[in-house]
Structures are given as structure tokens and as C-alpha cells.
C-alpha positions in Angstrom: 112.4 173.1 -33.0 112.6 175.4 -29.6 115.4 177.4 -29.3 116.4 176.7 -25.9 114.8 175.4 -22.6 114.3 177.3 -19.7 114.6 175.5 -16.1 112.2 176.8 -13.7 111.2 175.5 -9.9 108.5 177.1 -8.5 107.1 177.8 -5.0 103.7 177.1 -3.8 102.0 180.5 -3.8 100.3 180.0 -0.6 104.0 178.2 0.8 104.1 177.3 4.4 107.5 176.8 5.8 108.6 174.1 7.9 109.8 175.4 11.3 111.6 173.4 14.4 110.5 174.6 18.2 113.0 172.0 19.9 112.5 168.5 19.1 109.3 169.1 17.2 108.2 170.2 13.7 105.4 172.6 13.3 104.1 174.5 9.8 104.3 173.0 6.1 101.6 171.0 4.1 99.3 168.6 5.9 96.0 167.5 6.2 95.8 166.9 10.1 97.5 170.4 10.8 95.1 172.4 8.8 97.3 173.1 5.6 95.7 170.7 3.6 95.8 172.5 -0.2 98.7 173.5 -2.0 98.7 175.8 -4.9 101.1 176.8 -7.6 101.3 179.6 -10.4 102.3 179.3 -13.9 102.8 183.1 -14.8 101.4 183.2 -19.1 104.2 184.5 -21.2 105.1 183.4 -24.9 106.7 179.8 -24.0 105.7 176.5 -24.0 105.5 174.4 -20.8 107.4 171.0 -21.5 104.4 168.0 -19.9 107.3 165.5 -19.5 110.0 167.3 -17.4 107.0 168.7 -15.0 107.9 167.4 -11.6 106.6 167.5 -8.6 109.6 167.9 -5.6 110.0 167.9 -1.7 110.8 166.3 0.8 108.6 163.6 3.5 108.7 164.0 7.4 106.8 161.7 9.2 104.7 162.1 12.9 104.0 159.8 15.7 100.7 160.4 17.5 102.1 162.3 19.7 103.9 164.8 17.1 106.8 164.1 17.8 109.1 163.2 14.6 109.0 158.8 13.6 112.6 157.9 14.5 114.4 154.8 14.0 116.7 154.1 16.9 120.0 151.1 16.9 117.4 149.2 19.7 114.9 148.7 16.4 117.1 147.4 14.4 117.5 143.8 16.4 114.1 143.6 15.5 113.7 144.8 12.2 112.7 141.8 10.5 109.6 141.0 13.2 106.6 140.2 11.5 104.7 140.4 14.4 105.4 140.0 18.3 105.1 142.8 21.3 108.7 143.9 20.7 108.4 144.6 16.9 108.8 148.8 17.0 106.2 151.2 15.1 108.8 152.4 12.5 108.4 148.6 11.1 104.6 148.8 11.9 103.6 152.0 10.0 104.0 151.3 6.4 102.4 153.2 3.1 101.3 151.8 -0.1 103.0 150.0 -1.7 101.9 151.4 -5.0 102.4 154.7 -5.5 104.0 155.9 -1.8 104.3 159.0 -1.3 101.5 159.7 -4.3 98.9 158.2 -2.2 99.2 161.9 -0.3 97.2 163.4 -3.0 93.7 163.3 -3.3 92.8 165.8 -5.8 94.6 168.2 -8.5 93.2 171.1 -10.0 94.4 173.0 -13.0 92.9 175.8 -14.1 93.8 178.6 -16.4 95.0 182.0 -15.3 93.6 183.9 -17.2 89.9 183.0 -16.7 90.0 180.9 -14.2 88.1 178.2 -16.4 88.9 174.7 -14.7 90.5 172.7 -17.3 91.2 169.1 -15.4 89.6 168.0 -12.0 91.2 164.6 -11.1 89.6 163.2 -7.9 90.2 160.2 -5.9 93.6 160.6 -7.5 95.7 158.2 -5.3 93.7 155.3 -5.8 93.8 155.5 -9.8 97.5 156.3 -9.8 97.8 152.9 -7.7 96.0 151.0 -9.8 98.2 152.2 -13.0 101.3 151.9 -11.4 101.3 148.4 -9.9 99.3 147.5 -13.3 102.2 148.3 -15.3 105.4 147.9 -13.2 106.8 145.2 -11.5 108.5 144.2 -8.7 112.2 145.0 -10.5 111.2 148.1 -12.1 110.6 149.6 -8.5 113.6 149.2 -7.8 114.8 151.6 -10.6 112.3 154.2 -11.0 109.4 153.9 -8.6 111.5 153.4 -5.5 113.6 156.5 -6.2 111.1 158.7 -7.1 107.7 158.0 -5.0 109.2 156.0 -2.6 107.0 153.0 -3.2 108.3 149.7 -2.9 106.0 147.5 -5.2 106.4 143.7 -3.4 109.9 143.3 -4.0 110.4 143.4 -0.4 108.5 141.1 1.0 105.4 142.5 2.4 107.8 145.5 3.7 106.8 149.2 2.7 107.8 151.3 4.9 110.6 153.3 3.2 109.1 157.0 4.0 109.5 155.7 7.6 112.9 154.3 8.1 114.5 157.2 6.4 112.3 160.2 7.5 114.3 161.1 10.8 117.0 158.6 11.7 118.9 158.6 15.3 122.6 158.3 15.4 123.4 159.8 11.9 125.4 162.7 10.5 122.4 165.1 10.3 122.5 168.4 12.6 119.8 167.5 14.7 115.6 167.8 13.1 116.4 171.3 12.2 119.2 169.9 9.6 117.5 171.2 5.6 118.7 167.6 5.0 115.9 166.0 7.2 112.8 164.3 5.6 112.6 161.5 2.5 112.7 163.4 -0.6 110.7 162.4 -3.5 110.0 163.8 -7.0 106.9 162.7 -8.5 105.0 162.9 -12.1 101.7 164.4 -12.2 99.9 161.7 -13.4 96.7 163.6 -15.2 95.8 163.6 -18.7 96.4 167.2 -19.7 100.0 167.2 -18.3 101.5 164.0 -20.2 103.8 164.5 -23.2 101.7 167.7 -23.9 103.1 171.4 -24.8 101.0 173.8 -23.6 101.2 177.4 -25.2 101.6 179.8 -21.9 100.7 183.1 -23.7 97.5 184.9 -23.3 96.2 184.1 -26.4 95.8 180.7 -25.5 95.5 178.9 -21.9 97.1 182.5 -20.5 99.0 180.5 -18.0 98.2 177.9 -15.4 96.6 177.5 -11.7 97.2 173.9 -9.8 96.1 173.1 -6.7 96.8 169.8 -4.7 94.4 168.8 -2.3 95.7 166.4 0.4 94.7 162.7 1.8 93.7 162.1 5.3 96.9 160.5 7.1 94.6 157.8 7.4 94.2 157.3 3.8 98.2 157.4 4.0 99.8 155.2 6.5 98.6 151.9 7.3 99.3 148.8 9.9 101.6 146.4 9.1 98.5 143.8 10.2 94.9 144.5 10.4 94.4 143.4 13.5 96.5 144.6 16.7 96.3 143.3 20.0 96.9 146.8 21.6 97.8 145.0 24.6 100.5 143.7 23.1 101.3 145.6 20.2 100.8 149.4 21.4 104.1 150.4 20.2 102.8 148.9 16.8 99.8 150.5 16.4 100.3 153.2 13.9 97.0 155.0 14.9 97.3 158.3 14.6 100.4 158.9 12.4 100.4 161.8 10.4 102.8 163.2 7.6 104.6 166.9 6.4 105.5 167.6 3.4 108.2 170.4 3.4 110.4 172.2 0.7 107.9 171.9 -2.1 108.9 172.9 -5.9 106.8 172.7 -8.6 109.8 171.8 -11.5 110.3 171.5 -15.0 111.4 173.5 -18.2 109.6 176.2 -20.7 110.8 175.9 -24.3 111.3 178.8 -26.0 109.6 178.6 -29.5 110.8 179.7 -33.1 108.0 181.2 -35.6 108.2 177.9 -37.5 106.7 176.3 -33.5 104.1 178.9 -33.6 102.8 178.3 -36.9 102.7 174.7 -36.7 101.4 174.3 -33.1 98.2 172.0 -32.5 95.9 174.5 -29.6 93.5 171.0 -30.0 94.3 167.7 -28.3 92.6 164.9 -27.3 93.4 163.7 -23.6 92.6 160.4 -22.3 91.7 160.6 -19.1 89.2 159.2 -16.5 86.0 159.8 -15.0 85.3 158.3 -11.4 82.0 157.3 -10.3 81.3 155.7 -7.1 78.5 152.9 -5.9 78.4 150.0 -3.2 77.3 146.2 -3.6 75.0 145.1 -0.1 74.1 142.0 -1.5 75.0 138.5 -2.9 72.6 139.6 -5.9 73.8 143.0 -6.6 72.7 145.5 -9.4 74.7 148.8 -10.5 74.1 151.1 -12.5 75.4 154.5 -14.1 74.6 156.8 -16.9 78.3 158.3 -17.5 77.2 160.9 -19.8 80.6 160.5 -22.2 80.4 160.2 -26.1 83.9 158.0 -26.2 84.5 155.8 -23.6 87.3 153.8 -23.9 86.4 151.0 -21.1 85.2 150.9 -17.5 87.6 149.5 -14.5 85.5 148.9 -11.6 87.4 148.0 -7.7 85.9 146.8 -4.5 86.4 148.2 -1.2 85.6 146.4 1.9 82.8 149.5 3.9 86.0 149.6 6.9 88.9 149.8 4.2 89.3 153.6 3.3 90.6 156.4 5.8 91.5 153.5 8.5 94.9 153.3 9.7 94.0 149.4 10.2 93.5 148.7 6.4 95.4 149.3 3.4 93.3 151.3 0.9 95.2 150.4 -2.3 94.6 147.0 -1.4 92.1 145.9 -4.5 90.4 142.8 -4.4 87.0 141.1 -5.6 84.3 141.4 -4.3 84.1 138.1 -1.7 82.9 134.9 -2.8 82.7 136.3 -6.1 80.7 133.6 -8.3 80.2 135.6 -11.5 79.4 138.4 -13.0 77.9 140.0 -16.1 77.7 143.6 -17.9 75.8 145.4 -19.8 75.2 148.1 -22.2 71.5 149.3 -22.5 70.6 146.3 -20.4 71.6 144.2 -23.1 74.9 142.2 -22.0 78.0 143.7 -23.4 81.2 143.6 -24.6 80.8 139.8 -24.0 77.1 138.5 -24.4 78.0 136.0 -22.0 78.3 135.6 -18.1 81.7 135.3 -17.0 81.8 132.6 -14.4 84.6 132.0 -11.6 85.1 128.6 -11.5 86.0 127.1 -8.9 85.0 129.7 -6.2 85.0 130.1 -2.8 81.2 128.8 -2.5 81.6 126.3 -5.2 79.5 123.1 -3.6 81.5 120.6 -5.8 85.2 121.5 -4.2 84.0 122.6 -0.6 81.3 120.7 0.1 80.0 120.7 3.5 82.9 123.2 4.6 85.0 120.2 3.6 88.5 122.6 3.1 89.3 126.0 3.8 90.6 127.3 0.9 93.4 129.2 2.3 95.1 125.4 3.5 95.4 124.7 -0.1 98.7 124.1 -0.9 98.1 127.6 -3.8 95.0 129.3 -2.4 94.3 130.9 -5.9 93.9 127.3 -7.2 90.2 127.6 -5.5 89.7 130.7 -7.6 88.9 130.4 -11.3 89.5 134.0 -12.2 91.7 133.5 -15.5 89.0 135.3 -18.1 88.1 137.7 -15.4 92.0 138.6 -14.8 92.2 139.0 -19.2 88.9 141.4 -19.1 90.5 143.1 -16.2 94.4 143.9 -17.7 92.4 144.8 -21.1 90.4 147.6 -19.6 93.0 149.3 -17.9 95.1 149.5 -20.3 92.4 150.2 -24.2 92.8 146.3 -25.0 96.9 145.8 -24.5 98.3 143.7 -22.1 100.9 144.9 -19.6 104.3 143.6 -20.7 105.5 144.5 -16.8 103.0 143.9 -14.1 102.8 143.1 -10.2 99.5 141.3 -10.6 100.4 137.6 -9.7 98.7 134.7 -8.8 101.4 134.2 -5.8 100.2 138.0 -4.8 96.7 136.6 -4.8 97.7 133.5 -2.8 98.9 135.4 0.2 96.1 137.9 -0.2 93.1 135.0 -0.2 95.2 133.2 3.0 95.6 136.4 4.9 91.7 137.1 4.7 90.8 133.8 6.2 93.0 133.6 9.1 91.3 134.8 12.1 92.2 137.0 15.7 92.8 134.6 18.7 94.1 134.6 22.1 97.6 135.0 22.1 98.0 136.2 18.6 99.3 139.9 18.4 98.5 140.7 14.5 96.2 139.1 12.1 96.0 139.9 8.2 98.8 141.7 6.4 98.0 144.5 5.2 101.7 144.7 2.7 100.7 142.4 0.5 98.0 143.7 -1.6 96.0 142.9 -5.0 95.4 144.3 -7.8 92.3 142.5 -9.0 88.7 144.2 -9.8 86.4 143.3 -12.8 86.4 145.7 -15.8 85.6 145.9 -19.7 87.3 147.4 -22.3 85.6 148.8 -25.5 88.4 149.7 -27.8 89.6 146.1 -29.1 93.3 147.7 -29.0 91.8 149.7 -32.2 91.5 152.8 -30.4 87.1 152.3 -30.6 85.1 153.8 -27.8 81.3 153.6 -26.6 78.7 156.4 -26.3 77.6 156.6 -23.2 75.1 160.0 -22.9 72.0 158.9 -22.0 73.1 155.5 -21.8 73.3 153.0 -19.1 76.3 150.8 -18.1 75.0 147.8 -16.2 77.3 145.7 -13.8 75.8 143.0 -11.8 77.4 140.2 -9.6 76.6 136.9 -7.8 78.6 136.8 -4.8 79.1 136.5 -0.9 79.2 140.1 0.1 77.0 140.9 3.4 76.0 136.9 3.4 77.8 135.8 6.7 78.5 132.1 4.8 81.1 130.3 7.2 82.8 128.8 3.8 83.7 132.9 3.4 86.6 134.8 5.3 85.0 136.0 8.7 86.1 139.0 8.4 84.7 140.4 4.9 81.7 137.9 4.5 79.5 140.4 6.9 80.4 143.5 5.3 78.9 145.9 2.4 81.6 146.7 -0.2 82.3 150.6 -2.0 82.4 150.2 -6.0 84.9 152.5 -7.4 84.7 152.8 -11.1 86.6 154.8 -13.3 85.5 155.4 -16.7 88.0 155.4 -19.4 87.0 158.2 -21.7 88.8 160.8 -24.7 88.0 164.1 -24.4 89.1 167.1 -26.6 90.4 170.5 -25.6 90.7 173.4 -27.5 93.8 175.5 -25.7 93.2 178.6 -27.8 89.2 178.8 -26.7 89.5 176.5 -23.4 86.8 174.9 -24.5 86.5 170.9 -23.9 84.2 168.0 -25.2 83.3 165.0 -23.6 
């Protein structure tokens, strides 16, 4: 057992601070004002970095357009419930996911060792994946305990209403000193969700990873912040239209505590471990007959989650990004190992659908007037196969996926723009659906997958233009993320790793 703990907090190495010129901000980390990587130092010395008290701190300032700091004024508060309408102000417009928050900034982390420089981890597309897990396995009480505190996400607890970051980044008519008050900006303190840095001890000392190199590479702002609707009459609307927001992050700390080891530490400490962690792979579906597929190139993959991404929905301030749904007019879908169908040697079939002849007939209902929208969507196995490979064959026991979260999803696709409406299609109410397998049969089993194929194909509505589909996905292509659930093992002693 370690002697003692040591608290450390840590500057970026390459830190940038934040600095006032009158009413404006102008310095510290962010994408749009070309300080888009941070990067931090673990020095190696004979201690053990402590995984589970590694935090990552600051503090959140968000931009108009213009530069000029987001305020919230006493005139936007008589109108702070609008959910739409030309006097509804752009501090309730501009909202950020409502998964992860302020987590979404980060698009890639690095971590490499010090002493050889050998790259250890390389998460990409980072945001997206901490979403998914996130809303996955929390819901809409356990934000308010953990998730709103610490990321500033607000799950959908409040009622298609995530704009937390906002409200509280600069606020007029409070005790603060002015913009130049150390006080100013949201503060957050977030895990670093990657493989090698959960519930892991990692020997600092030369003889082993010799210490540690992370870099954070930031999001767009678009990628970030999004409209409260996804379509704006500008006319209207143009103090809603978030376009052009952008974000700071100020007063960053890298924080946690080094254990100080006893010989009894050293002689029983494990240099090998096995990390599960993800690979992410990337694909579209043009067609109503679509075919994917990859070659991963893993020896133990644990499952495969795969989401769908309307072509317009990533790096657009009009569309949420973490907003995961199936692909449109989904009818069914198989998969396949080896182009033989597996895990299930079977088609799984959504029924009803969204072109199902027997319940629409000639147009005869729009689904979204159904009294429960998701009653026109028999997605029950594919929601089962879905929780399963996200999380190696367990079910969440806390979750924000919902059929009610699906109902106002499904009712906001098919409502369309017209004259005298000022915003169509909410963009803070997103899913959390997308069609996955799971290979371990919650008994820890895996796949190989080097120089194998994993096959995913779909009957559906995407790029069709079928009037029984929402307008406005039914003429679009859609971006497959998948990420590939895999173990890996690292030796920290030789820094060698196997996939």
C-alpha cells in the first residue's frame, strides 16, 4: 500500500493566457483563434500516477460572432422560456450537447511517453464516442448529480434546454469585477475518458513509461454549439442564429495525485494490462440498398457500434452532432462475419416502419400525428442488439435512451419550414439510437478480425426522396461512424502494445 499521495495540478506546457483589452477577451485555447492544441507534461520520476483522481480543469467563456463575450441581460429573462418567436434572445438559442458538454470541445487526445516519444493511445473523434457512453449509461437524474457539475451537460432533464455553458459564461448585473474578474467563465472538471487512463497506475520512472506526453486537440466551434432549431428564419430570428459562436477555454490544469510506492508496490506491480478501448472507422450509406464493409485488423474485438449521420449534420451550427439516429426509413438490416450473417444468422426486421405499405398505405398517416410516433417504429430487437454492444453484452441499469426521446425526435424530423414559422426541428432533443452487435455474450469473448471482414448492410429510405419519409433527411446521403470495441494489451516496462 502507497505511502502517501501527492496532489499535483499541472500547466499546459505550451499555456496561453487569457487576457482582457476592454470589453473583449483575446489569448487562451481555441480552435477559431488559432490555439487549437493543448499539451501537458508528466515529468518520470519513481511514483505512480493515480488513473482515477486525473482530472481535467478550467474554466468556459463563450463568444458571439462578433467576439464580443455571450451575455445574459434582465431583458432575456422575460423571454427565457421562448421556444421559438423573433424576440427569443441567442443566449437561449445557442445550446451545446446535451451529452457530454463541455467534452464535446475535444476532438482528439494524444498520450505519449516521455521518454521515447512512442505514442501509447490516439483517441480520435473523441466527443462523439464520449456522447454515446455517457447518455448510454446515465439518465436524466444522474445529470443532475454528476454530469451537470462536472461537464456541464444537461442530459434531457430540462426539457429540450442545454444551454448551461451559455447562461453562466458572462452574466450582466452580477457581483463579478467586470470580464477581467479570474471568476469569469463556466468552470468544469472533466474525466479523461480513454482506455489507458481508467482505474490504471502507471509507473512514472524511466524504467518503465519514463513519464507522459498528452495533447488535446480541439473541435471546430461548429462541432460545439448548436441552434436551438434547425431551421431559422434569419428574418426573424437573427438574434437567434447562433452562427458563428465560438468558445475559450482559460485557466487549464491538468490534476490529480502521484502515489508514492513502498518496495512491497514495486515488487508486486503488473507493467502488463489489458485496455479496452475503441477503434473508429468511418463509411457512408447512398442508398436504400446499402453495403459496408471493413477489415478492422483486431485479434479481440469485443463488438461493433455503428451511428448515422445525416451528410449536413457535423461541423454545422444548424444541427446537433450528438444527435444519433437511424438511418431513415430504416426497414432492416443484417450483419456479417466473413459474409456469412453473424452474431444472429437472421435479418433483423423493423416492423412497423416508416415505409411499411400495411400501416401507411397510400400516404394514409404521417407518422409523426400518431398519438406515440415511436409506435410506427418496431425497433425493440434492434434497441436490445444496440444497448448490448455498447456496453460487452450488459444492459445499462441507467440510461437516457427512451421511446418518449424517440417520439419527439421522429415528430421533429417530419415537421416542415413554412411561411410564418421562425424555427423548425429541435435540435435539444436528441437520440441515442444506431444498430450495433456485440460478440462477448457478457462472457468477456471477442472476434478476430485481421484479415477478416465485418459486413453491415441495410434496407432503408436514405437518398430515396419517398414523400412517406421526413423531407428533410429522405434526399440526403448519411456518414457511418463505427467504433470497434476491441482489448488490447500494453506492456508499460517495454511500451510495446498488441492488438
Amino acid at each position: 500500500m502507497p505511502t502517501k499521495k501527492l496532489n499535483f495540478s499541472i500547466a499546459p506546457v505550451n499555456d496561453n493566457p487569457v487576457l482582457v483589452n476592454g470589453a473583449t477577451f483575446s489569448n487562451g485555447f481555441s480552435h477559431k483563434n488559432g490555439f487549437p492544441t493543448i499539451k501537458w507534461t508528466i515529468p518520470a520520476q519513481d511514483l505512480l500516477l493515480d488513473t482515477k483522481s486525473l482530472y481535467l480543469c478550467g474554466q468556459f467563456i463563450v463568444l458571439k460572432a462578433d467576439g464580443n463575450p455571450q451575455t445574459v441581460a434582465n431583458a432575456d429573462y422575460a423571454n427565457w422560456n421562448l421556444n421559438n418567436g423573433a424576440t427569443m434572445p441567442r443566449s437561449q438559442s445557442t445550446n451545446t450537447s446535451n451529452w457530454n458538454g463541455v467534452s464535446s470541445v475535444i476532438d482528439k487526445l494524444v498520450i505519449q511517453s516521455k521518454k521515447t516519444q512512442a505514442e501509447l493511445s490516439n483517441t480520435v473523434n473523441y466527443s462523439m464516442d464520449d456522447a454515446l457512453k455517457k447518455g448510454l449509461s446515465t439518465n436524466k437524474y444522474d445529470y443532475l448529480q454528476g454530469a451537470l457539475l462536472r461537464d456541464k451537460a444537461a442530459g434531457t432533464r430540462h426539457g429540450a434546454i442545454c444551454r448551461k455553458i451559455i447562461n453562466s459564461s458572462v452574466v450582466v448585473d452580477t457581483q463579478l469585477g467586470g470580464i477581467g474578474d479570474k471568476e469569469n467563465g463556466q468552470f468544469f472538471s472533466l474525466k479523461l475518458n480513454v482506455p489507458l487512463l481508467k482505474n490504471k497506475l502507471i509507473h512514472l520512472g524511466n524504467s518503465f513509461v519514463g513519464g507522459l506526453l498528452l495533447t488535446i486537440h480541439l473541435n471546430p466551434d461548429a462541432s460545439v454549439f448548436h441552434s436551438r432549431h434547425r431551421s431559422i428564419d434569419v428574418g426573424n430570428q437573427a438574434a437567434a442564429d447562433p452562427t458563428g459562436t465560438s468558445y475559450i477555454l482559460k485557466s487549464l490544469k491538468l490534476e490529480g495525485k502521484y502515489l508514492v510506492p513502498t518496495q512491497a508496490d514495486l515488487a508486486s506491480y503488473q507493467s502488463t494490462v489489458a485496455l479496452n478501448g475503441r477503434v473508429n472507422l468511418m463509411n457512408d450509406v447512398i442508398s436504400s440498398n446499402n453495403s459496408n464493409t471493413y477489415t478492422p485488423q483486431l485479434s479481440q474485438v469485443r463488438g461493433v457500434v455503428n451511428t448515422f449521420l445525416d451528410d449536413d449534420q457535423q461541423n454545422n451550427f444548424l444541427r446537433a452532432t450528438n444527435n444519433f439516429r437511424l438511418p431513415v426509413g430504416l426497414v432492416k438490416y443484417e450483419q456479417a462475419k466473413n459474409n456469412i450473417k453473424y452474431p444472429h444468422d437472421f435479418s433483423t426486421e423493423i416492423k412497423p416502419n416508416h415505409q411499411s405499405a400495411a400501416e401507411h398505405g397510400a400516404n394514409a398517416f404521417t407518422p409523426n400525428l400518431l398519438q406515440t410516433p415511436s409506435c410506427g417504429v418496431g425497433d425493440a430487437e434492434a434497441r436490445l442488439q444496440w444497448l448490448r454492444s455498447n456496453f460487452s453484452g450488459v444492459i445499462p441499469q441507467h440510461t437516457s435512451l427512451s421511446k418518449d426521446l424517440t417520439d419527439k425526435n421522429i415528430g421533429e424530423d417530419y415537421l416542415q419550414t413554412a411561411a410564418g414559422v421562425n424555427g423548425v426541428g429541435l435540435n435539444t432533443e436528441p437520440d441515442l439510437l444506431g444498430i450495433g452487435a456485440d460478440y462477448t455474450n457478457n462472457l468477456n469473448q471477442s472476434q478476430n478480425y485481421v484479415n477478416q471482414d465485418y459486413e453491415l448492410k441495410l434496407e432503408c429510405g436514405v437518398n430515396t426522396g419517398r414523400a412517406v419519409l421526413p423531407a428533410s433527411r429522405s434526399n440526403k446521403v448519411e456518414i457511418m461512424e463505427t467504433f470497434v470495441k476491441q482489448v488490447s494489451v500494453m506492456n508499460l516496462q517495454t511500451l510495446q502494445k498488441s492488438m
